[in-house]
Backbone bond lengths (Angstrom), bond angles and torsions (degrees), N, CA, C in turn:
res aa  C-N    CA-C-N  psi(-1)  N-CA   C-N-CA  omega(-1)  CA-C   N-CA-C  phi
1 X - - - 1.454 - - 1.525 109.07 -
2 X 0.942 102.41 162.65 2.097 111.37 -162.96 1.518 95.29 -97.96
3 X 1.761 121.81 110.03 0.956 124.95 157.07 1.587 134.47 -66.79
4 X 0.892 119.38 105.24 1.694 124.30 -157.40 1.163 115.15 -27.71
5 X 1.297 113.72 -86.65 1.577 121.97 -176.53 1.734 101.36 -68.40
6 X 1.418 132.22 -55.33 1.471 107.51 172.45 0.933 134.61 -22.07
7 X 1.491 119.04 -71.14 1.203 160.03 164.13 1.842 112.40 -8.98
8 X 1.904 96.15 -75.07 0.993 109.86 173.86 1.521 121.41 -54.69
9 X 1.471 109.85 -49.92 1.874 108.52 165.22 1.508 126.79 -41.78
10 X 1.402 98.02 -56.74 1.269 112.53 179.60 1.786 107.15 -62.36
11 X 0.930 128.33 -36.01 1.844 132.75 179.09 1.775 105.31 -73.29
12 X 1.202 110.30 -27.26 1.961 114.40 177.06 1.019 85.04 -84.80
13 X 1.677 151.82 -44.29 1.485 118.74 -140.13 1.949 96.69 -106.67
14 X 1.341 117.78 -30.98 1.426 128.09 -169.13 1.558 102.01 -97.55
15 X 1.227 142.21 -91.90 1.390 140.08 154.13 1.052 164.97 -53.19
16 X 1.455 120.45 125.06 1.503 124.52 -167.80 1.392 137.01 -31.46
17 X 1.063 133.31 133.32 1.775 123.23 -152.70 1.833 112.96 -47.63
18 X 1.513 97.65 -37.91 1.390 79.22 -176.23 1.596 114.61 -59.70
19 X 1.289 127.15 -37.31 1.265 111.13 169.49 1.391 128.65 -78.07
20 X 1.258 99.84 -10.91 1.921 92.14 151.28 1.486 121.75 -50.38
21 X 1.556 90.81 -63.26 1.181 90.83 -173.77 1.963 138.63 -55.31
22 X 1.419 96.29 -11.99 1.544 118.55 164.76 1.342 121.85 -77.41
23 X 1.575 111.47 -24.49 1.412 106.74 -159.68 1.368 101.72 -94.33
24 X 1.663 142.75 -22.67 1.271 175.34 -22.55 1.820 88.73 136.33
25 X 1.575 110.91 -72.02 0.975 121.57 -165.01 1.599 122.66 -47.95
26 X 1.612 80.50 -55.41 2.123 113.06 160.93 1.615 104.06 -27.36
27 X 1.438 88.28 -74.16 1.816 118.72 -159.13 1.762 94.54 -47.24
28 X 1.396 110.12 -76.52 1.344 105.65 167.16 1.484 137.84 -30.67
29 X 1.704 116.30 -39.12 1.025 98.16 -170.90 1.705 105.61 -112.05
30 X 1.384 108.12 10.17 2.018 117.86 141.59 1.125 102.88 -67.88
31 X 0.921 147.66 -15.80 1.722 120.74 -168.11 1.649 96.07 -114.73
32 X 1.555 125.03 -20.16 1.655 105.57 168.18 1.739 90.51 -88.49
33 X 1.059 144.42 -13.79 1.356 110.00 171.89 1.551 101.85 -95.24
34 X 1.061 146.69 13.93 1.594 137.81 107.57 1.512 125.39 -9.42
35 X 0.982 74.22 -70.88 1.668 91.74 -174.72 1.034 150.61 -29.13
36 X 1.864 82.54 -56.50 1.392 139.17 -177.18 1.291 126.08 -83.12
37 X 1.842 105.11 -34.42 1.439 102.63 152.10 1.609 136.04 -111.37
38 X 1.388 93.94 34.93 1.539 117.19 -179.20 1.936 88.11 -110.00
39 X 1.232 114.95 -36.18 1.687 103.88 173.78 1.588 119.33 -71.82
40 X 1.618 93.93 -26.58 1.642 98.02 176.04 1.292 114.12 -64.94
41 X 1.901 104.24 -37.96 1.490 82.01 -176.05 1.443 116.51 -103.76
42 X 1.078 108.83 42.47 1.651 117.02 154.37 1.545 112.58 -61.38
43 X 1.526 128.06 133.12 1.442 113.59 147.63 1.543 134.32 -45.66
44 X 1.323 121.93 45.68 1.101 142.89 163.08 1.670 99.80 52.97
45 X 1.529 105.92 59.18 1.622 122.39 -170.92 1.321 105.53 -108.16
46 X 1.896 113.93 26.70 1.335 117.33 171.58 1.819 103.33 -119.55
47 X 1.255 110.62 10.08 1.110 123.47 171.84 1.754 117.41 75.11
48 X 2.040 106.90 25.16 1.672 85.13 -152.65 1.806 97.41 -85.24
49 X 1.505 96.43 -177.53 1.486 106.05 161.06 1.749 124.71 -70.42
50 X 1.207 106.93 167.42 1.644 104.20 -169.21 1.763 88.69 -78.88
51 X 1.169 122.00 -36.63 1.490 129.40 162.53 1.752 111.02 -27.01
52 X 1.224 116.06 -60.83 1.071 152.25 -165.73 1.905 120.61 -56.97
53 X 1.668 81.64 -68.88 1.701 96.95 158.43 1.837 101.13 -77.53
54 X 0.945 151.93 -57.61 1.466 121.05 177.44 1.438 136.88 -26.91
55 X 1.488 106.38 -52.39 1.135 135.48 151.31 1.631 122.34 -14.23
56 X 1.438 102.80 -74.53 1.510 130.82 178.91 1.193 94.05 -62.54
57 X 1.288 143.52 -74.86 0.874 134.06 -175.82 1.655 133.75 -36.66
58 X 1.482 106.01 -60.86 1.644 120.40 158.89 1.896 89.93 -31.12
59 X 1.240 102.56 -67.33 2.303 99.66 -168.26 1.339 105.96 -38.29
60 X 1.293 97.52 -52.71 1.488 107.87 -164.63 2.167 106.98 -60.61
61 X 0.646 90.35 -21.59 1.550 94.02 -171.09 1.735 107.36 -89.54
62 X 1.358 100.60 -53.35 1.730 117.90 164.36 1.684 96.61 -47.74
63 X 1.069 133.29 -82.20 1.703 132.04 -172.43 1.375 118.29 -51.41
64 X 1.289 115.86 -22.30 1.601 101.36 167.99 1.506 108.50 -97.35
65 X 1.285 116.93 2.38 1.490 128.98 161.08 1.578 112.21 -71.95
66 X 0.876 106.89 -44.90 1.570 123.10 161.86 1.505 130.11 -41.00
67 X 1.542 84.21 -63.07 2.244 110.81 -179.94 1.800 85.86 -62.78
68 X 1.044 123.05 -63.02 1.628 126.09 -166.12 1.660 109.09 -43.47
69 X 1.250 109.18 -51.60 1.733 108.10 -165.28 1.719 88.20 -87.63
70 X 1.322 121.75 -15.59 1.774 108.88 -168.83 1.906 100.36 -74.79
71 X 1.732 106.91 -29.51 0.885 119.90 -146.18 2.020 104.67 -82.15
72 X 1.708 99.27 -31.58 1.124 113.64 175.61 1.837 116.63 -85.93
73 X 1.628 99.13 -22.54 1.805 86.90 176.18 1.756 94.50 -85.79
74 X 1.208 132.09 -26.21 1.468 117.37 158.11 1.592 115.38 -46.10
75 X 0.959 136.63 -52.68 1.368 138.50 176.94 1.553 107.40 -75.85
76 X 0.921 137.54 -33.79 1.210 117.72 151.19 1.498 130.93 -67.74
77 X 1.174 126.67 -19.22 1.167 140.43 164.44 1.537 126.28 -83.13
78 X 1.075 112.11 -20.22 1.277 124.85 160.81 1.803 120.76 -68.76
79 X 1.745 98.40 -41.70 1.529 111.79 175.05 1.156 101.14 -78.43
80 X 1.246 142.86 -5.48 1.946 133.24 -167.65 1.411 92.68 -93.76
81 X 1.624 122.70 -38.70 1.396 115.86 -148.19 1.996 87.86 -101.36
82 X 1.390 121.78 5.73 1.560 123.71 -169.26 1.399 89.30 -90.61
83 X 1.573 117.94 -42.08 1.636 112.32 -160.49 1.795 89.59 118.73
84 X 1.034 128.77 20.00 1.789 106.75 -171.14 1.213 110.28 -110.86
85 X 1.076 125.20 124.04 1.454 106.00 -165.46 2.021 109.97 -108.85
């Protein structure tokens, strides 16, 4: 899994921007689905609808769908620019 701030250092100093720019992307969008399921598990003390939390949830499932395939074209992209084929 892509350690945020590591991550990001290590991607400016070893790899080419486009995979900077993925690994950043990752990092960022782990920490709003952080967020997101640190609001879920609130006792629903944001007042939403059961509509509402479904919703979030569906996101929440879509975005770590996201982190997963961001996480593997980083690793594949990491092996293209190593020599690994």
């Amino acid at each position: 899994m892509v350690n945020s701030m590591t991550d990001k250092i290590e991607a400016m100093n070893k790899y080419p921007m486009y995979i900077n720019r993925m690994v950043i992307e990752k990092a960022e969008l782990d920490d709003k689905i952080s967020k997101l399921d640190k609001a879920l598990g609130k006792d629903n003390k944001f007042n939403l609808s059961s509509s509402e939390i479904y919703m979030m949830k569906i996101q929440k499932k879509a975005m770590e769908k996201y982190s997963n395939i961001l996480m593997v074209r980083i690793t594949m992209a990491k092996a293209k620019e190593s020599g690994v084929k």
